[in-house]
C-alpha positions in Angstrom: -12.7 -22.0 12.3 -10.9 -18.3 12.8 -9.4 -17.8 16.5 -11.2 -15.4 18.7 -9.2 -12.2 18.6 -9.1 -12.3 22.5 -8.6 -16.3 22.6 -5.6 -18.2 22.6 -3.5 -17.7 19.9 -3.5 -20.8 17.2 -0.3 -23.2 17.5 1.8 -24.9 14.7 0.6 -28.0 16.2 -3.1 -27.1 15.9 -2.1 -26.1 11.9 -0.1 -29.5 11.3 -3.8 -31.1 12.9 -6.1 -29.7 10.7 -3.6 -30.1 7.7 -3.3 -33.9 8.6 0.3 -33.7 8.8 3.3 -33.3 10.8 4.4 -30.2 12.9 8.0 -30.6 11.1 5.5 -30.1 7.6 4.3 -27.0 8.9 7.1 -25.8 9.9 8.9 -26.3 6.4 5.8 -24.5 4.4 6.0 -22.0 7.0 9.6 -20.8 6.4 9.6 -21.8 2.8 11.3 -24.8 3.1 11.7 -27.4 0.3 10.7 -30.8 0.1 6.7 -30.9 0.5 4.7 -31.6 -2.5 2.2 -28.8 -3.2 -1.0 -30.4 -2.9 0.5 -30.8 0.9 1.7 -27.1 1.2 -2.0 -26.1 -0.1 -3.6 -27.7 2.3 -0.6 -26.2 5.0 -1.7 -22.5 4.0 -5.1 -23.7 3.6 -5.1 -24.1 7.5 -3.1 -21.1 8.4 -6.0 -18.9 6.3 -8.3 -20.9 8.3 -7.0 -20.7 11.8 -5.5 -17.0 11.8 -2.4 -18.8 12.6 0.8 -15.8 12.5 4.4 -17.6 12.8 6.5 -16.4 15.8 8.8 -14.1 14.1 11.8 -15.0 17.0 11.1 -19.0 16.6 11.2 -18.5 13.0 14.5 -16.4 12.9 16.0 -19.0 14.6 14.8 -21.8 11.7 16.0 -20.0 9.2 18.6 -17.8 10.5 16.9 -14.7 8.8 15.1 -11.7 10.9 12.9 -10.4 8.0 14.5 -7.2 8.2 17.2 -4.8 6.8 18.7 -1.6 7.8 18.6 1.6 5.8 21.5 3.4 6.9 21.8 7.5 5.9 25.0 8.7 6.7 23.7 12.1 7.6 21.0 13.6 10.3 18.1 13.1 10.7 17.2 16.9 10.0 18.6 16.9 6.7 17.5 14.0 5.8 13.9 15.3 6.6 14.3 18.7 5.1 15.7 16.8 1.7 12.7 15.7 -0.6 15.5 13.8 -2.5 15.5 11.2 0.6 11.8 10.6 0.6 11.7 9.7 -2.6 14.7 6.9 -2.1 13.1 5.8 0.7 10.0 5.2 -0.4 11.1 3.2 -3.3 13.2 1.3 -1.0 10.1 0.7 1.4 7.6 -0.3 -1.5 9.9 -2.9 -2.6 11.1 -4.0 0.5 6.7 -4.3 2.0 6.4 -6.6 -1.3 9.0 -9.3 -0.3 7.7 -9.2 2.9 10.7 -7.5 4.5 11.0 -4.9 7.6 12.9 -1.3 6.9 15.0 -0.3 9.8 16.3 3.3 9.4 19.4 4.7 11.1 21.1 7.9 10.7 24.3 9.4 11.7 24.1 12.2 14.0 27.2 12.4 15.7 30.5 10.3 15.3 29.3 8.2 18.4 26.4 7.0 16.4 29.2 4.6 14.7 30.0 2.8 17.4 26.2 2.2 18.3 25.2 1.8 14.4 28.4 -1.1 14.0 27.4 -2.7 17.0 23.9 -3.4 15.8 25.0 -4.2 12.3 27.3 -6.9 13.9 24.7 -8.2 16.5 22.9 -10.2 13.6 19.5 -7.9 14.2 19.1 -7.7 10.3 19.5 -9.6 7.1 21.4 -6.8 5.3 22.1 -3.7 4.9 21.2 -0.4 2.5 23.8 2.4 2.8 23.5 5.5 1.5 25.2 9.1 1.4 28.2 7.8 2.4 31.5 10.4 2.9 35.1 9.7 2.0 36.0 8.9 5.8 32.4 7.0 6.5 33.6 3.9 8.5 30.4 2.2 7.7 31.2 0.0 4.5 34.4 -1.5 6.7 31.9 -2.2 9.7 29.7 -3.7 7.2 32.3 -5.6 5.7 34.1 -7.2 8.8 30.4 -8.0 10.4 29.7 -10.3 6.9 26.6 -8.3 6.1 25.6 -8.4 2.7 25.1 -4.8 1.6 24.2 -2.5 -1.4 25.2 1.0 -1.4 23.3 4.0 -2.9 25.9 5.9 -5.0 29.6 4.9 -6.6 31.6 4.0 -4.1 34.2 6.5 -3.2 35.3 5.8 0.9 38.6 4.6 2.3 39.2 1.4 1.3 36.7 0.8 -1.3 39.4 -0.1 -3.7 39.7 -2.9 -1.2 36.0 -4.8 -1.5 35.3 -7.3 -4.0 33.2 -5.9 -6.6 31.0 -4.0 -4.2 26.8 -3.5 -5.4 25.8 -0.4 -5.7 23.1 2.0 -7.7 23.9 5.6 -8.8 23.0 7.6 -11.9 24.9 9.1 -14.6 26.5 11.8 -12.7 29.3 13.3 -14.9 27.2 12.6 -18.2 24.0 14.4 -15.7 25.8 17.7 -15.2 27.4 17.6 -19.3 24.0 18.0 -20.3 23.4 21.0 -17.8 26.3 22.9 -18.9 26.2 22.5 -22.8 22.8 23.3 -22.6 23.9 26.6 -21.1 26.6 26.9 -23.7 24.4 26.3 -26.6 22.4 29.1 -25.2 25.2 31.4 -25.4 26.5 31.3 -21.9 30.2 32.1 -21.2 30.7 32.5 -17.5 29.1 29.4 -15.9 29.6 28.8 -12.7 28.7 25.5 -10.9 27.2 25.1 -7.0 28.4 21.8 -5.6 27.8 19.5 -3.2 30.3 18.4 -0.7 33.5 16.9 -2.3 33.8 14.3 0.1 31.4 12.6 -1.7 30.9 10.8 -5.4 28.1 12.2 -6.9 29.6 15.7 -5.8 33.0 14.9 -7.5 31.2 13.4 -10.6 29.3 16.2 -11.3 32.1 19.2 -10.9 34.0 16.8 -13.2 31.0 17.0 -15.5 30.7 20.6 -15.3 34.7 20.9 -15.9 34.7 18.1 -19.1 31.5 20.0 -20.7 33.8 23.7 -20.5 37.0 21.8 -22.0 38.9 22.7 -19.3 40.3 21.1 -16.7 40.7 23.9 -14.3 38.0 26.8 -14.6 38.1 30.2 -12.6 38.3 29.1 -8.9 36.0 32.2 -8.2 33.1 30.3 -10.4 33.0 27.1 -8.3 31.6 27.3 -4.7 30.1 24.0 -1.9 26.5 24.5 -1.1 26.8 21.5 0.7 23.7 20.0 -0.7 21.3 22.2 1.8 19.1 24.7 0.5 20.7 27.3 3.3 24.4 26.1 1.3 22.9 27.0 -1.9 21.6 30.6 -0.8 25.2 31.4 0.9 27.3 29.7 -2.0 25.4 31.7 -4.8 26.3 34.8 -2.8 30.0 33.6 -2.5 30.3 33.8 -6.3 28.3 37.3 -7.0 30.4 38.6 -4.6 33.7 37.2 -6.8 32.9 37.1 -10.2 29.8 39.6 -10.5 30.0 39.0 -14.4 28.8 35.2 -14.5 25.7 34.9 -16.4 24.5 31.2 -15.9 25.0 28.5 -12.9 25.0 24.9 -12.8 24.0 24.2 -9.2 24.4 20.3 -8.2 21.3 19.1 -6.5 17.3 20.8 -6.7 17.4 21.9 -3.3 20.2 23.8 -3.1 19.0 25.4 -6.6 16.1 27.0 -4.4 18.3 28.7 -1.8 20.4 30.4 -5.1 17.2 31.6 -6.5 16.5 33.2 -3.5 19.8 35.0 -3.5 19.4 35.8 -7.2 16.3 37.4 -6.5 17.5 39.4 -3.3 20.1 40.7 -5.5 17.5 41.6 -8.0 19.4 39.7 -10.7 17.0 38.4 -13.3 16.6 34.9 -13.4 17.2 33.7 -16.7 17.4 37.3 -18.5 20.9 38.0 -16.3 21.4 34.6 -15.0 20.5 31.3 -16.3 20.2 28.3 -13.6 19.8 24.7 -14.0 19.3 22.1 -11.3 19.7 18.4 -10.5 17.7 15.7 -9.4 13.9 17.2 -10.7 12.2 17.1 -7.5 8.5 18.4 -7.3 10.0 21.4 -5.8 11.6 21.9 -9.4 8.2 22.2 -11.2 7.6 24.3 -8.4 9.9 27.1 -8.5 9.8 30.8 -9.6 10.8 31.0 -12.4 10.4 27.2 -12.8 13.7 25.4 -13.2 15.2 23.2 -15.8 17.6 20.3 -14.0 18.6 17.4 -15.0 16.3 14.5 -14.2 17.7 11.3 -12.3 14.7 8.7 -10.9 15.8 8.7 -7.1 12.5 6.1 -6.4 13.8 3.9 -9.0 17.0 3.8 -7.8 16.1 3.3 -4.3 13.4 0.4 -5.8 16.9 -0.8 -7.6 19.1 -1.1 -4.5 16.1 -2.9 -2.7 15.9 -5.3 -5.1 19.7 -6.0 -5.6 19.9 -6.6 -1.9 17.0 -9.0 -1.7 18.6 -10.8 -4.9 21.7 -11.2 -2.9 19.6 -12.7 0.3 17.8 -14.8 -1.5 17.9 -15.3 -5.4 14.2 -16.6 -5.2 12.6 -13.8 -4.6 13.5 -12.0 -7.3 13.4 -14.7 -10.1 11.5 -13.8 -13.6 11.7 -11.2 -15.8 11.7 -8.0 -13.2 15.2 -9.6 -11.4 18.3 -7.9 -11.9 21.7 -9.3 -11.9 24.1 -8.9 -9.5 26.3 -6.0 -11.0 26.2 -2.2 -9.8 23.7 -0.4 -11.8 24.1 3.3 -13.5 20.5 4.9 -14.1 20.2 7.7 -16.8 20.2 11.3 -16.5 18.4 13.5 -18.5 17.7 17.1 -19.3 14.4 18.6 -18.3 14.2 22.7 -19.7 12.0 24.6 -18.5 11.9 28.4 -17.9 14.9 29.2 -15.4 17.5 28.6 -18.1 
């Protein structure tokens, strides 16, 4: 007997009848309560197969004291997050694992410092299980909102913001960053390189830092020409205007290490508008291999990190921390921050 889809909707009560037991029963099974034998909790979701019967999500919440949802929270616009393949790709990998447990994604972004203030409030308000946090800059006063609201949270990237020093051994996924942007650059070295200069991201952030001290431990040196080093802010746009800045200042450099895939496309563009040979005169290498990497002309060898893995990775830490059922057996991961390899991909632009 399915309910009409126009008829009334089916009840715990009329579940807990046609199951032969109590409505308290059905509730337990329901929210994945202990204490039933399983022949009863068969014949439970026997009858809620049966019926059509769909628990209501605000009666529920208030059983278990969980909403079913968590908040992915990108600490930059919405525009670049959209113009940024390297953000799809986290998200979905946070999404497919999140859909398999059975969880809701939220998504917020930060537009404008007042989006704090409206983001801290909801994170406090106790309209999701946990958080995701991602992106995050050295002044971000997210992790401290997150931290005096109680909300379990895993953070994409090491942390690096005011008062991290602070948290207890705080969860986090990122990849080998400094090791990541070694490869790059004695790759260019072994290819007979000598002035290699480096793109990065903004410094207010980890990954950026890791990687410029990557660049600086594979030259030897702890302070390289100033006029090889330029901020291409992560932005394609960034990476056209920074590979200008350092023609214009040191018109002798014959390779780059630029810091993320994206802005790697905005410096080929330069390079080419400049009609500097790409890797003849100029060798590049990327990070992150994107699709847009395979893509480019001349196609470009970067340093491969596996963003949908890591997003999967901070999914699942997060769940583990909600609820260590859910990710029991051999695919569960322990509670520690995880570092993901980075490897070298060559291809043709260097």
């Amino acid at each position: 007997m399915v309910s009409e889809p126009n008829g009334p909707r089916p009840t715990l009560e009329a579940v807990a009848a046609l199951a032969g037991v109590s409505r308290a029963t059905v509730s337990r099974v329901v929210n994945g309560g202990a204490g039933v034998r399983a022949a009863v909790q068969e014949r439970v979701r026997q009858a809620v197969t049966e019926l059509g019967y769909v628990p209501n999500s605000a009666a529920r919440s208030l059983v278990t004291r969980r909403t079913g949802a968590v908040a992915v929270v990108i600490a930059e616009p919405e525009t670049r997050v959209f113009s940024d393949p390297f953000f799809g790709r986290q998200l979905r990998g946070i999404s497919r694992e999140l859909a398999a447990a059975d969880t809701q994604l939220l998504l917020m972004f930060v537009e404008h410092r007042d989006d704090y203030d409206r983001i801290g409030r909801y994170l406090s308000a106790g309209h999701v299980d946990g958080a995701l946090m991602f992106s995050l800059h050295r002044d971000d006063p997210l992790p401290a909102m997150a931290e005096r609201a109680g909300l379990p949270t895993v953070y994409g990237g090491r942390p690096g913001w005011a008062g991290a020093d602070r948290v207890p051994r705080p969860l986090y996924v990122d990849t080998d960053n400094r090791g990541g942007a070694r490869q790059a650059v004695r790759h260019l070295l072994g290819r007979g390189r000598r002035r290699i200069a480096v793109i990065t991201g903004p410094l207010d952030q980890t990954s950026a830092v890791d990687r410029l001290d990557g660049y600086r431990e594979a030259l030897g040196t702890a302070e390289p020409d100033p006029r090889l080093i330029a901020d291409g802010g992560f932005t394609a746009h960034g990476g056209e205007r920074a590979m200008a800045e350092l023609l214009d200042a040191a018109p002798d450099l014959d390779a780059v290490f630029i810091c993320s895939d994206l802005m790697a496309s905005g410096a080929l563009r330069t390079l080419r508008a400049r009609g500097r040979r790409v890797p003849e005169e100029v060798a590049v290498v990327g990070y992150d291999d994107l699709e847009p990497a395979a893509w480019a002309d001349p196609p470009l060898t970067t340093v491969r990190q596996d963003v949908e893995e890591m997003g999967r990775l901070m999914a699942r830490l997060l769940l583990r921390l909600l609820d260590p059922r859910k990710t029991e057996g051999s695919d569960a991961v322990e509670l520690a921050p995880v570092i993901t390899d980075a490897r070298l991909v060559v291809r043709e632009s260097g």
